[in-house]
C-alpha positions as CSV (number, residue, x, y, z in Angstrom):
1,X,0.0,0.0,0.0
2,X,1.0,3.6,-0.8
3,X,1.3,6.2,1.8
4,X,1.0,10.0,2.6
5,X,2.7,11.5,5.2
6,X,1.8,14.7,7.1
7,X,4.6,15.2,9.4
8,X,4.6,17.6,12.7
9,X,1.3,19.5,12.4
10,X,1.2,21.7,14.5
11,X,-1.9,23.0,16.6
12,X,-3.0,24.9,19.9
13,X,-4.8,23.0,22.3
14,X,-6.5,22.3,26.1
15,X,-5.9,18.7,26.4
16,X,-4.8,16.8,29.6
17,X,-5.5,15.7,32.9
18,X,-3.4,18.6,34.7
19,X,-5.9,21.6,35.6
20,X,-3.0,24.4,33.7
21,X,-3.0,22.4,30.5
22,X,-7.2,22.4,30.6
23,X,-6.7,26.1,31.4
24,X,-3.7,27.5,29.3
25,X,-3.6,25.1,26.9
26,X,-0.6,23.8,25.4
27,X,1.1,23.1,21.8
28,X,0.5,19.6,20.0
29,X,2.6,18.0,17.2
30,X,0.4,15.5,15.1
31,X,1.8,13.3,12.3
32,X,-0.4,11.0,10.0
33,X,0.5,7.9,7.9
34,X,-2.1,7.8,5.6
35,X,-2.4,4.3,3.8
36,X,-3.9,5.0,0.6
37,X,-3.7,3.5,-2.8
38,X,-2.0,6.0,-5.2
39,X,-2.0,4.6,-8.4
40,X,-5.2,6.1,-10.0
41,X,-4.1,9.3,-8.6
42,X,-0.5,8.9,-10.2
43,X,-2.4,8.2,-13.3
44,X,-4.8,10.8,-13.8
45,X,-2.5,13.7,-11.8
46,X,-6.2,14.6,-10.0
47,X,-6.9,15.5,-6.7
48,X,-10.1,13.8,-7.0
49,X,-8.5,10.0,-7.0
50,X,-6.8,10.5,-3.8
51,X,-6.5,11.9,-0.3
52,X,-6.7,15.6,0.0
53,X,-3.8,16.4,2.6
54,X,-5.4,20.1,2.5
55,X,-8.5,18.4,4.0
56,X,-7.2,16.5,6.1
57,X,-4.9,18.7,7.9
58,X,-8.3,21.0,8.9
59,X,-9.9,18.0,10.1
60,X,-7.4,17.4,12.7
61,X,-7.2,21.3,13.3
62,X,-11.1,21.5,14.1
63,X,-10.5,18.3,16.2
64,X,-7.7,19.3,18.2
65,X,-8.3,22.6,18.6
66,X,-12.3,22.6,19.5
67,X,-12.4,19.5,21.0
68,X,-11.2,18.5,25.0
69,X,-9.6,15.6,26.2
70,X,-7.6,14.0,29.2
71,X,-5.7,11.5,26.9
72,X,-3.7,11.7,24.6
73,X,-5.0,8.0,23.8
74,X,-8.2,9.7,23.7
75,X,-7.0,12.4,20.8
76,X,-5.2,9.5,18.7
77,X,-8.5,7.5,18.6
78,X,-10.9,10.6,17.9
79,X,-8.5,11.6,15.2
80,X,-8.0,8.2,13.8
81,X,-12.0,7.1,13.9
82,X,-12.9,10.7,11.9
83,X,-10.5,10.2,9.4
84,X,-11.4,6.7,8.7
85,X,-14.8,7.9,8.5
86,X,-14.3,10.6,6.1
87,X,-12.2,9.6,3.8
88,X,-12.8,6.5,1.8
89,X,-10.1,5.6,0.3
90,X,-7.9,5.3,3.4
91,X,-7.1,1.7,4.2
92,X,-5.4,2.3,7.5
93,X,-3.5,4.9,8.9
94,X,-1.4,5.7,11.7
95,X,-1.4,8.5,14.1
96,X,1.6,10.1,16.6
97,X,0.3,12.7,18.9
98,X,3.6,14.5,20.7
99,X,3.3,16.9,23.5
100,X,6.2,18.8,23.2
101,X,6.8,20.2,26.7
102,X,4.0,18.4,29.2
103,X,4.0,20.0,32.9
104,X,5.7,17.2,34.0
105,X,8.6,17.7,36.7
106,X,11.9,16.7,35.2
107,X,14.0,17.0,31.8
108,X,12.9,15.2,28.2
109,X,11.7,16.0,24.9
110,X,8.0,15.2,24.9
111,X,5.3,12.2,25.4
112,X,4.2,10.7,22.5
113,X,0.9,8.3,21.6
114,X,1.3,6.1,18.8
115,X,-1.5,4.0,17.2
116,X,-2.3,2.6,13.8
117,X,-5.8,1.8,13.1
118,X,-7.9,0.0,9.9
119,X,-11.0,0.6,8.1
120,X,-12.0,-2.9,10.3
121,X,-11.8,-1.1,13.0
122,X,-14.5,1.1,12.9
């Protein structure tokens, strides 16, 4: 199977279990593998035979940034269920949901939920 990438989205929202990060909000990285069959799309050179990334980047901005939640398992699933839903032609896809800096009391990177989900799955 072919596959889109959108890499590091990046988008402002209030999700997680601390009270500050419901309150002030916080910064969220979200990456997609889309799994999509290319081909037709190769062929033709039309927007219309495959995924629009366009589209799909403001359906995870409306998601994270108008929706709440405590998880970042939570996110992942929401985000991976709509897409599935919305878009046909997606056989599976996988979604990473970083927060960069949690309030969390010591020194790293980020946290980071990974899961890849199929059009089964729904």
């Amino acid at each position: 199977m072919d596959k889109i990438y959108l890499t590091n989205c990046e988008f402002y929202g209030f999700h997680g279990v601390l009270p500050e990060e419901t309150t002030l909000g916080q910064r969220f990285n979200i990456s997609l593998v889309l799994e999509v069959d290319t081909k037709a799309a190769g062929i033709s050179d039309d927007v219309k035979d495959t995924v629009s990334y366009a589209e799909v980047f403001e359906t995870m901005r409306v998601i994270v940034e108008t929706e709440r939640y405590l998880l970042l398992e939570a996110l992942s699933e929401r985000l991976a269920t709509v897409i599935l839903q919305r878009y046909a032609l997606i056989a599976a896809l996988t979604v990473t949901t970083v927060k960069p800096r949690p309030p969390i009391n010591g020194h790293f990177d980020s946290v980071a939920v990974e899961i890849r989900r199929e059009r089964g799955d729904l």
